[in-house]
C-alpha positions in Angstrom: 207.3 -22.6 -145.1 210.4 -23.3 -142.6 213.4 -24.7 -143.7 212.3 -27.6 -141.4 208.6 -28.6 -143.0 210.6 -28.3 -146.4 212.8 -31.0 -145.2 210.2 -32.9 -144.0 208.0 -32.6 -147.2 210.8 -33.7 -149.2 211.5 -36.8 -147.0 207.6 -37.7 -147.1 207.6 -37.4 -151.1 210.7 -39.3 -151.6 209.3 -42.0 -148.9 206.2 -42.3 -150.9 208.0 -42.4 -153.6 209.5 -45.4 -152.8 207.5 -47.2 -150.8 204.6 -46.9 -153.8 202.2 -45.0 -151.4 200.0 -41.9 -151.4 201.9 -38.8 -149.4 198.9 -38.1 -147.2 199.3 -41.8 -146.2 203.2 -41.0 -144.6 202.6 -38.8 -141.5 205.0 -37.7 -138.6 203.6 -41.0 -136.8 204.4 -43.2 -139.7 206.3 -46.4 -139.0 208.2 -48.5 -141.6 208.2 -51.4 -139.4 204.7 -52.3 -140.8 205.6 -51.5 -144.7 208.7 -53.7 -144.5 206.6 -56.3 -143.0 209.2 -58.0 -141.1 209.1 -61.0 -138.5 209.6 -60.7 -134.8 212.9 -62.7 -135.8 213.9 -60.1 -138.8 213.3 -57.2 -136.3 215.7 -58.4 -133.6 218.0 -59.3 -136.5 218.3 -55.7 -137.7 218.6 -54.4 -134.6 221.8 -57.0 -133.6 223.3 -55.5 -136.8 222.6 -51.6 -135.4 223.7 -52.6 -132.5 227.2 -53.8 -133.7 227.8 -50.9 -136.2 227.3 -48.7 -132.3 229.3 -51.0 -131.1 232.4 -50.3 -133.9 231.2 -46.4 -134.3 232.1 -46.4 -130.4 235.3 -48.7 -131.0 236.8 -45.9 -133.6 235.6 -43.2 -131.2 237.3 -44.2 -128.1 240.5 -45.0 -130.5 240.1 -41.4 -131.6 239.8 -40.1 -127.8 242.9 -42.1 -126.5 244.8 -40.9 -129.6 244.2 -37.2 -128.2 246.1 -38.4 -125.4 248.5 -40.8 -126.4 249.0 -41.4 -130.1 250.7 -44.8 -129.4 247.4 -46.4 -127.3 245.0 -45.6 -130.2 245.5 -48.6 -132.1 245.0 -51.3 -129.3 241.7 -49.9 -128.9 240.9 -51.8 -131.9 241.7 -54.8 -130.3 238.9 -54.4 -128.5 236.3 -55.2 -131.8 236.9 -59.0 -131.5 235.8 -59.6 -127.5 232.9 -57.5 -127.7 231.8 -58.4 -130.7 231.9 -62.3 -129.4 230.0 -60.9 -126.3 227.4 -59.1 -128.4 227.3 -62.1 -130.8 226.5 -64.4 -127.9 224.1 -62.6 -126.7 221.7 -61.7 -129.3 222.4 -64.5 -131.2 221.1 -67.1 -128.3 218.3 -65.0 -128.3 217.2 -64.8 -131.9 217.5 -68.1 -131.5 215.3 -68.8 -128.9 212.9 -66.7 -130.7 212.9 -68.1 -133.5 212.5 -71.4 -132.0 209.3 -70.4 -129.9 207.9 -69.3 -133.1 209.0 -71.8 -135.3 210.5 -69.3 -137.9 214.0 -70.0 -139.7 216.9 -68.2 -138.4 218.3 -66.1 -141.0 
C-alpha cells in the first residue's frame, strides 16, 4: 500500500468515524455537503466566511511580500482588511439575502 491510499484510508475511517457511517459508504466521490444537510442559505454562508479567511490569508501575504521589499510598507497593508472586507460584506451579504428572501428561509 502507498503512502498515499494509507492516507486516504485513514481519512475515510476517521470520517466514518465521525460522521456515524459505514467506510464503504465514504468514497473518493463522497460529498459532505449532503451529510451536513445544509440550506441553500447555510451554503452561501460558509462559503462568505471561506471567502473572507482568503481574503485575510491574502491580506498577511501581500504584507509579507511588501515587507521583503520595504519593511516600513508592510503594516499599511493591513489597512487594507477593513475596505475589502466592507466590499466583500456587501456583496455576499445582499445576496444571502436575497436568497434567503426568495426562499423564505431566516438569515442566519
Amino acid at each position: 500500500m502507498t503512502a498515499n491510499n494509507e492516507i486516504a484510508e485513514r481519512l475515510r475511517a476517521t470520517l466514518a468515524k465521525e460522521l456515524k457511517q459505514n467506510v464503504k459508504v465514504i468514497t473518493p466521490e463522497h460529498t459532505l455537503r449532503g451529510d451536513l444537510g445544509l440550506n441553500p442559505v447555510e451554503i452561501l454562508v460558509t462559503r462568505f466566511s471561506i471567502q473572507e479567511n482568503v481574503i485575510l490569508a491574502l491580506v498577511g501575504i501581500t504584507s509579507f511580500a511588501v515587507a521583503i521589499r520595504s519593511a516600513d510598507w508592510a503594516g499599511w497593508t493591513y489597512a487594507s482588511i477593513g475596505p475589502l472586507m466592507a466590499i466583500h460584506g456587501a456583496i455576499f451579504g445582499k445576496r444571502i439575502r436575497l436568497l434567503a428572501e426568495k426562499l423564505a428561509l431566516p438569515v442566519p
